[in-house]
Structures are given as C-alpha cells and as structure tokens.
C-alpha positions in Angstrom: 78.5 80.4 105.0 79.9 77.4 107.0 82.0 75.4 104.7 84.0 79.0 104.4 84.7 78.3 107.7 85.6 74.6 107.3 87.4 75.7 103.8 89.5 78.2 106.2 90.5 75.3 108.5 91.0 73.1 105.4 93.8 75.6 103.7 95.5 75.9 108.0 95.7 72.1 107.5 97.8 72.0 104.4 100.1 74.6 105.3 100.6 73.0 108.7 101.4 69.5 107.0 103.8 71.5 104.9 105.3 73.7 107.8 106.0 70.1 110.3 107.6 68.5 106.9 109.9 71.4 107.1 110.7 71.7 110.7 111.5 68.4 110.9 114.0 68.2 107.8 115.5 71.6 109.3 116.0 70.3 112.7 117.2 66.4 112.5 120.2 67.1 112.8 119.4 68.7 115.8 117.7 66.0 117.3 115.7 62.6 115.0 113.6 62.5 118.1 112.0 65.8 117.8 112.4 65.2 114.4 110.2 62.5 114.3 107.7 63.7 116.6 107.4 66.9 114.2 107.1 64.5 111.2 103.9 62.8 113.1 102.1 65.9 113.3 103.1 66.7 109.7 101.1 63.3 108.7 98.7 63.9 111.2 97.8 67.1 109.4 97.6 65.9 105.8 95.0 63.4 107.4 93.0 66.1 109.1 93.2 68.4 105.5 91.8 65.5 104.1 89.2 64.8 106.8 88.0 69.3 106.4 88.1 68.5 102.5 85.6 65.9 102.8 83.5 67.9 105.2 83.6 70.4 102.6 82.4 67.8 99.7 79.6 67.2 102.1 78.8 71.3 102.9 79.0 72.7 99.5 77.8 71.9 96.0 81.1 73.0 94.4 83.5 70.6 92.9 86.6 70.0 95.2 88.9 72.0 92.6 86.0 75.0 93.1 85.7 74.3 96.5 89.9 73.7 97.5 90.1 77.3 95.3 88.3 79.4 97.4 89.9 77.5 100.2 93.4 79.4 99.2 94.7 75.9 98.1 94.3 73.3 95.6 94.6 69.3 96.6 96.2 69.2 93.6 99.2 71.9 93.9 100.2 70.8 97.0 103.2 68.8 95.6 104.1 72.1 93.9 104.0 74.1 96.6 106.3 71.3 98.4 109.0 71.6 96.0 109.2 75.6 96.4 109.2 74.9 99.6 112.7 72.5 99.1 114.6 75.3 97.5 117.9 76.6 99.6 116.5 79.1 101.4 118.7 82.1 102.2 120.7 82.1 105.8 119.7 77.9 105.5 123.2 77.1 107.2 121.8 79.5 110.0 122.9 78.7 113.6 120.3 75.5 114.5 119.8 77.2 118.0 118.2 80.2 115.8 116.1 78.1 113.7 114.6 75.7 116.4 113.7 79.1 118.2 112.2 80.5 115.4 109.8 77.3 114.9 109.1 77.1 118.6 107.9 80.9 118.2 105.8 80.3 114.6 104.4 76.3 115.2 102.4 76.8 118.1 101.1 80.4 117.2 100.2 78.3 113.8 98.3 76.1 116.1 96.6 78.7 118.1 95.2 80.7 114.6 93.9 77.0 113.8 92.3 76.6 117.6 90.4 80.6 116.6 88.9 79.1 113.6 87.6 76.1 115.1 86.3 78.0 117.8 84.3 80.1 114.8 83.3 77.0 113.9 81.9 75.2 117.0 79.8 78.6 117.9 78.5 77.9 114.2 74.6 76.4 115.0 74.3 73.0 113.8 77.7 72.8 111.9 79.6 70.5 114.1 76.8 68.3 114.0 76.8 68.0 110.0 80.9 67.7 110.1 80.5 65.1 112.6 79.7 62.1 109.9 83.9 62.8 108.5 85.2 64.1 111.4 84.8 65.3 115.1 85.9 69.2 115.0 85.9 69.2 118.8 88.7 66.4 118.3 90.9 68.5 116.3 90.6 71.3 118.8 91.6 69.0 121.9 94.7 67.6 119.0 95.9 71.2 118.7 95.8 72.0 122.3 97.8 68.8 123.1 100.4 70.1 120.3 100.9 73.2 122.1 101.5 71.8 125.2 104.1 69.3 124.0 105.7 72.3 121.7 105.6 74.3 125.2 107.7 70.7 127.1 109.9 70.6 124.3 111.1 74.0 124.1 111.2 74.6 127.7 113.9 71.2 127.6 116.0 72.5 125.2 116.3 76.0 126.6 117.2 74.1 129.9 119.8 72.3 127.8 118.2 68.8 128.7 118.2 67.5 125.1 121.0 65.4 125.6 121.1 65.6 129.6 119.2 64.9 132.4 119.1 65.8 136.4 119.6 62.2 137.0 120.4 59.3 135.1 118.6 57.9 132.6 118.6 55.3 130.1 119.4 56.3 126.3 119.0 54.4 122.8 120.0 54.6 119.5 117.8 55.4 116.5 120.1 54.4 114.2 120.7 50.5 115.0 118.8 50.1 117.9 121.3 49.3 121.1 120.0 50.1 124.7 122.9 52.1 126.7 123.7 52.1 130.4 121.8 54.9 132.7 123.9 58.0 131.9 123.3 61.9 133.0 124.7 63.1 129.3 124.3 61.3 126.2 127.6 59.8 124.9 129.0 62.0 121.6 128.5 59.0 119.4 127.0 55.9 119.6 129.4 53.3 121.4 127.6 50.3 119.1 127.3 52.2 115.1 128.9 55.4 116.0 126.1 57.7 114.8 126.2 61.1 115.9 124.9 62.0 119.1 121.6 63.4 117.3 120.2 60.1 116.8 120.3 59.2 120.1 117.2 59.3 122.4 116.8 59.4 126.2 114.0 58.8 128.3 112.6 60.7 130.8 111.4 63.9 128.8 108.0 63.5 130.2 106.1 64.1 127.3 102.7 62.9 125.7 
C-alpha cells in the first residue's frame, strides 16, 4: 500500500530530526558552526516529518495516532523519546575526534536509507502525484542528496585539519558577540573581543552550500 511507504519515510524523518538534535549538542563544543548547520537539518526534518504525516492523513483512512503507529512512531511520543535520548550515555566524555567520526559514518548512511525509500516511492504509479498537494517527494530526495554532499565537504575539512585553518588567509568571526577579525591562516585560541573559546569562532572559505 503506498502510505506504508510514505509512513516508512514518515518514522526516517523523526528519527533524523532526533539524530541532528543530538549531533549537534555532542559536537558544539567541537565547532557552533557545524553545530548550527546540524541543528538546521534537525529542524528541517521535523518540518519534512510533518509534511510525510500529512501526506499520510491524505493517503489513508486511519487516524494519525493509527496511522503514526504503524509508522514505528507516534507524533505524540516524540518528546519522550527525546528525553531518553538526553540521558548520559556511556563513554559520553569520549574523545570528540571519535564521536564526530562516528556521526560522519551514521548521518549520511541515515540519509542514503531515506534516499532508498523515496526511490520506492517515486517508482510507486501515481503516488508522487497524490503527495504532491503537501509536499514534493522529488524535493526531499534532491534535500537529502545535498546533505550528503555537504556531510562529505565537512568531513573531508576536518580530516584535513582545516576547521580552524586555512591554505591561505582568511577572514574569521565570532559567534559569540559578533566582531569581524583580520585575514588569518589559523583561528586565534580565543576571541581577541569576548574571549570565547576558539569553537565559536567561524571562518570563511569552507566552500560549502
């Protein structure tokens, strides 16, 4: 039936919303750049779980409780499931190296198992058509493959050790209070205005989306 399909998708949604909220409280004080950008897909994704919910309103005669059910997840446990989530988890003082490797290993294979169902989906006759009036599933497909690809950048920076350092200067901010700095190679430990950590501090030229 198609809106098992859609309810898959729908139930890949939430736990990606709650996956990004994680990865970005795990890694800001890594970096509140990549922080930030992790906590945009996270919102991104509660919006797109709410956009496959509706398509499954429209698809099935079910209530949403039925329908979110058989989905693996209920609308209305979420929160629930978010404060599990929040408990100390063991090894959470782990080297940050290790964890932003492990996420750069899990969030884009997340991504990808999304991509396969929406490629169900799409080969599904006349179903992108009638989830077209809440949402383009096409769109979410192109959204995902951009993720990847910015995962892919992001990773490939840190690994280079480019985070905080550049092949040729460039011109850093801070987060925190908002002062422009001089065109540097390397980020400055703290921030010469508010002294916040070097973590807040942001620095063009990472070339991506």
């Amino acid at each position: 039936m198609h809106w098992k399909i859609i309810a898959k998708a729908f139930s890949q949604k939430r736990a990606s919303n709650l996956t990004y909220e994680f990865a970005a409280e795990r890694l800001r004080n890594l970096s509140e750049m990549l922080a930030q950008r992790l906590g945009e897909f996270a919102g991104q994704d509660d919006l797109h779980s709410r956009l496959l919910h509706g398509v499954l309103l429209k698809l099935a005669d079910e209530s949403k409780d039925q329908v979110a059910e058989d989905a693996g997840v209920s609308p209305f446990t979420v929160s629930g499931l978010s404060r599990r989530r929040g408990k100390k988890e063991k090894g959470e003082d782990a080297d940050l190296m290790e964890v932003f490797s492990n996420f750069m290993e899990s969030l884009p294979s997340m991504e990808r198992e999304f991509q396969d169902t929406l490629k169900t989906a799409l080969a599904e006759p006349g179903l992108a058509k009638r989830a077209a009036a809440v949402v383009d599933l096409k769109g979410l497909d192109r959204i995902s493959r951009d993720r990847c690809l910015i995962l892919d950048g992001i990773n490939k920076l840190v690994l280079r050790g480019e985070l905080f350092k550049r092949p040729k200067p460039a011109s850093w901010s801070c987060m925190s209070c908002g002062v422009t700095m001089g065109l540097w190679e390397q980020a400055p430990e703290v921030c010469p205005c508010c002294q916040a950590p070097q973590s807040m501090i942001r620095g063009g030229g990472w070339g991506l989306p």
